[in-house]
ROSEMI-699820 format. One record per residue (C-alpha): residue number from 1; residue in three letters; x, y, z. Coordinates in steps of 0.2 Angstrom, whole numbers. Layout:
N
<rec num="NUM" residuo="ALA" c1="X" c2="Y" c3="Z"/>
...
END
This chain:
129
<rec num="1" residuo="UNK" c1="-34" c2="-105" c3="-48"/>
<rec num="2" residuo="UNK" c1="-19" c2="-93" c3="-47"/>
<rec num="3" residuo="UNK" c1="-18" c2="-80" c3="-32"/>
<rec num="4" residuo="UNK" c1="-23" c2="-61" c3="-35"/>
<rec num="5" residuo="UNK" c1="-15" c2="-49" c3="-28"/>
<rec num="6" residuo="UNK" c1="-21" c2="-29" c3="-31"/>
<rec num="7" residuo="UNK" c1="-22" c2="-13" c3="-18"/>
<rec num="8" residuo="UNK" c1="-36" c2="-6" c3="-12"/>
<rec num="9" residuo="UNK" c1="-40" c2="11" c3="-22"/>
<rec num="10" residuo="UNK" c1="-47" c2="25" c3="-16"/>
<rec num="11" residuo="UNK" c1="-55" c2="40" c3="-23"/>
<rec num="12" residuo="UNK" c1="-49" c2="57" c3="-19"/>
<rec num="13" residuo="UNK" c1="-55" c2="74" c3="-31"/>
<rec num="14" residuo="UNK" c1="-61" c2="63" c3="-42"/>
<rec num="15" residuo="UNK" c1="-43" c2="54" c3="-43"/>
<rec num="16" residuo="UNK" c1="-42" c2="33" c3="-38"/>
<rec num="17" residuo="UNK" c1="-26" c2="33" c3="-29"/>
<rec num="18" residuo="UNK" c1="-16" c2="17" c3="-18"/>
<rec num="19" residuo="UNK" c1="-8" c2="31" c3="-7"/>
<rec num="20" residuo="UNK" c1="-16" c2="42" c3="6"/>
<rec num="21" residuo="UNK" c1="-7" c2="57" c3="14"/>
<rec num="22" residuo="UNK" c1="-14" c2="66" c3="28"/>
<rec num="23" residuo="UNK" c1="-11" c2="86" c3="26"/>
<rec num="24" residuo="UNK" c1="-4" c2="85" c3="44"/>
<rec num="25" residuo="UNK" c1="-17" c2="101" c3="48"/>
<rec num="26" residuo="UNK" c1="-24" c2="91" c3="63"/>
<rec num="27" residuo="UNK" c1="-40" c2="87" c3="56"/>
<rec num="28" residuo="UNK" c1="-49" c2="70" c3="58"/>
<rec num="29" residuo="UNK" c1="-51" c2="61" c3="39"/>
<rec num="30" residuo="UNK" c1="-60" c2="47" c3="35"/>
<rec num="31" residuo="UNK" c1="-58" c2="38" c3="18"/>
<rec num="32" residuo="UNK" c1="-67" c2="21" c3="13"/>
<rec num="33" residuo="UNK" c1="-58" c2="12" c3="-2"/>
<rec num="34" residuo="UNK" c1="-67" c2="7" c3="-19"/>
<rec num="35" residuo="UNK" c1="-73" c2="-11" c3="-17"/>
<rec num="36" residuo="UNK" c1="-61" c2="-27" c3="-23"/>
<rec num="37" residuo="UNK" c1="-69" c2="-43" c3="-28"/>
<rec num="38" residuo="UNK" c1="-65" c2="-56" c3="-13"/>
<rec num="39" residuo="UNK" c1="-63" c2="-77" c3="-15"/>
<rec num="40" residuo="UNK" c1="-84" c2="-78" c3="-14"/>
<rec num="41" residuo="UNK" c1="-85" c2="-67" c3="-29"/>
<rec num="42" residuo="UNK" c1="-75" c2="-80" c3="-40"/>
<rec num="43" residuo="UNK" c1="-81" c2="-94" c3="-30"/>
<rec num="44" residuo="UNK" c1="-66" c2="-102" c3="-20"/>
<rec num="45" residuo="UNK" c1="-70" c2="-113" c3="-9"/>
<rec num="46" residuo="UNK" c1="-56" c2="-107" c3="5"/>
<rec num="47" residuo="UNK" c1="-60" c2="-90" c3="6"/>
<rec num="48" residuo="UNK" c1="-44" c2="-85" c3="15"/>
<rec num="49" residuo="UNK" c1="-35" c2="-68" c3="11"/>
<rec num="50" residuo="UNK" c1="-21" c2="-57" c3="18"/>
<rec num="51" residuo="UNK" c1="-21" c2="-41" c3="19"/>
<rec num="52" residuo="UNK" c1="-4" c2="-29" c3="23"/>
<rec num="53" residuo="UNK" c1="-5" c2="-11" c3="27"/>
<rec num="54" residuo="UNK" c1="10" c2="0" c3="23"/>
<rec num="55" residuo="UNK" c1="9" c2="16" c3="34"/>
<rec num="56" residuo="UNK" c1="21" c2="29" c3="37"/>
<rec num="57" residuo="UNK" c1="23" c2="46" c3="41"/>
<rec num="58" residuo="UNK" c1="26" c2="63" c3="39"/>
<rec num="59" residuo="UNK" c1="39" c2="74" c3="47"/>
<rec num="60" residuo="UNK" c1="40" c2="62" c3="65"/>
<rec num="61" residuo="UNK" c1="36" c2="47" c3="53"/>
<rec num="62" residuo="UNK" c1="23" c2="40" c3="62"/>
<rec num="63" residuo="UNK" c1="3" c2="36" c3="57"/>
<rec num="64" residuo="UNK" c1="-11" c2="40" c3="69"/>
<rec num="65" residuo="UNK" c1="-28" c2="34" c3="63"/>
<rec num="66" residuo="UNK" c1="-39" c2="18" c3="63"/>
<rec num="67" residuo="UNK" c1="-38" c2="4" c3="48"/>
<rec num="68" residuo="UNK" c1="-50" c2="-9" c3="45"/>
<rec num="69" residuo="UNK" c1="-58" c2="-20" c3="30"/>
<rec num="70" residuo="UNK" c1="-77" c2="-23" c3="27"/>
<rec num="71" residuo="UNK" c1="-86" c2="-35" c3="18"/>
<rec num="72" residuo="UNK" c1="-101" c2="-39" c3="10"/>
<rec num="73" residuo="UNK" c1="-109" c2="-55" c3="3"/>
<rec num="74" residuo="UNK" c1="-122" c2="-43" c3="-6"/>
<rec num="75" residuo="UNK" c1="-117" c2="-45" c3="-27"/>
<rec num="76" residuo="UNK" c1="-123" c2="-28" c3="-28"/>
<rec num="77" residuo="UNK" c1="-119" c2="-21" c3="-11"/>
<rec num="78" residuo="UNK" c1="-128" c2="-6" c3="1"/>
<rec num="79" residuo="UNK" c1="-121" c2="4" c3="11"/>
<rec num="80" residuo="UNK" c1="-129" c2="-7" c3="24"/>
<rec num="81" residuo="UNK" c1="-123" c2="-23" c3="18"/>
<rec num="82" residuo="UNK" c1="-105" c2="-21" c3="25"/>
<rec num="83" residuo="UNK" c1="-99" c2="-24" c3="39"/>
<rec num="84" residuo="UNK" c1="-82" c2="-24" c3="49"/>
<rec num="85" residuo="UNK" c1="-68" c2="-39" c3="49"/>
<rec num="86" residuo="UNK" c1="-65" c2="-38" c3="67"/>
<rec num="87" residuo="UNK" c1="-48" c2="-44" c3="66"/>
<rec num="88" residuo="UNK" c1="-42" c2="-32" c3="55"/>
<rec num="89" residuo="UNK" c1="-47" c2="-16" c3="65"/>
<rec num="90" residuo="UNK" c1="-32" c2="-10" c3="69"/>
<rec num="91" residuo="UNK" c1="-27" c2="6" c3="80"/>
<rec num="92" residuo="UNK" c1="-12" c2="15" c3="76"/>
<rec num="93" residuo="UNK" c1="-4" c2="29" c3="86"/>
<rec num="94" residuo="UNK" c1="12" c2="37" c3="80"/>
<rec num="95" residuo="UNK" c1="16" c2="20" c3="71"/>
<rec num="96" residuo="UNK" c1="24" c2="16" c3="55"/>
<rec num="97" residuo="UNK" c1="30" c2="-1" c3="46"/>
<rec num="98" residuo="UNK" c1="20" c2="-16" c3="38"/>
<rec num="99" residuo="UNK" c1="8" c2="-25" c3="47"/>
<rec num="100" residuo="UNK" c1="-2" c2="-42" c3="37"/>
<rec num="101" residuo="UNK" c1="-18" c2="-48" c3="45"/>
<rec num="102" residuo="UNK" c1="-26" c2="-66" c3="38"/>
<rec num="103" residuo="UNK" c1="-45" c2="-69" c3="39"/>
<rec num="104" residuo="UNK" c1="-55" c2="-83" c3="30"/>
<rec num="105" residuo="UNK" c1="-75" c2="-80" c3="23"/>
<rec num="106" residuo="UNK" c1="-80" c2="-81" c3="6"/>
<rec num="107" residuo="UNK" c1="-86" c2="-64" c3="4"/>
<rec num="108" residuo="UNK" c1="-91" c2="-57" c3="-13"/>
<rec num="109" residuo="UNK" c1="-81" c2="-38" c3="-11"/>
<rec num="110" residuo="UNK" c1="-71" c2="-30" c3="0"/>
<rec num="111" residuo="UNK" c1="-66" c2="-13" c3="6"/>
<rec num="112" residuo="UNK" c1="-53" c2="-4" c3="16"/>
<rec num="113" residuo="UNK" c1="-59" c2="11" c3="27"/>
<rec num="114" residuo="UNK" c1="-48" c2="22" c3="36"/>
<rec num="115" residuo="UNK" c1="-52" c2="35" c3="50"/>
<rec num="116" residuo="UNK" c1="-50" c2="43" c3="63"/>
<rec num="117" residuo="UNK" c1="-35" c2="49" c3="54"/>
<rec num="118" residuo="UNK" c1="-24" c2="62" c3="61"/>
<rec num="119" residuo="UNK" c1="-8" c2="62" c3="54"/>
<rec num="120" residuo="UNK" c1="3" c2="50" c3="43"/>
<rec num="121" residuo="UNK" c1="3" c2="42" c3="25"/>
<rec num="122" residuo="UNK" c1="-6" c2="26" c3="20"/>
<rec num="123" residuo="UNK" c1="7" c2="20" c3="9"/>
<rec num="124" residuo="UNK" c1="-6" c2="7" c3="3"/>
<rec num="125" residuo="UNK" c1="-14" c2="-8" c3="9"/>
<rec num="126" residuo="UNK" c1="-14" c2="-26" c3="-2"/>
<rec num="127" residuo="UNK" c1="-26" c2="-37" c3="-3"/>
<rec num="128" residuo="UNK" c1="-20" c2="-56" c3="-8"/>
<rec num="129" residuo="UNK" c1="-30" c2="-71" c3="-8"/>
END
């Protein structure tokens, strides 16, 4: 089965967008992503997936503000049913570049949160598996 690659969407006023830019007002945002369908969704058995986050800035170029994936093996998820990927929480404080996390489970959907966020632009984060 060929690899799929998509980004994470999320919604804001109503819009889906790949992009995230903080209004650099120093307010703390949070934004959780519409769900993707991960390798237990189409049932592949290796269950490994990439994920690569692009952030950046605004004026100093740097992102402050926590990024991490959930999963769910729930086919019609609850809030309840998700739950971190520990190795994808990542910390960031006046960073910016590319940074690709791997992590193996056959989970049925995933989902990119962000938070904590003051300041910066998530340029987008991928999902490949």
């Amino acid at each position: 089965m060929p690899v799929s690659s998509e980004n994470f969407e999320f919604t804001v006023s109503g819009t889906d967008v790949v992009q995230l830019t903080h209004d650099n007002d120093s307010s703390t945002l949070s934004r959780t992503s519409n769900k993707l369908k991960g390798d237990g969704y189409y049932g592949r058995a290796d269950g490994f997936h990439t994920v690569q986050y692009n952030i950046s800035g605004n004026a100093d170029n740097t992102f402050t503000g926590v990024i991490e994936i959930q999963a769910t093996l729930a086919v019609e998820p609850a809030e309840a049913d998700w739950f971190i990927i520990t190795s994808t929480q990542q910390t960031y404080t006046g960073s910016y570049g590319s940074y690709m996390f791997n992590f193996t489970g056959n989970y049925v959907w995933l989902r990119a949160k962000v938070y904590d966020w003051t300041d910066g632009t998530v340029g987008s984060i991928a999902l490949n598996h």
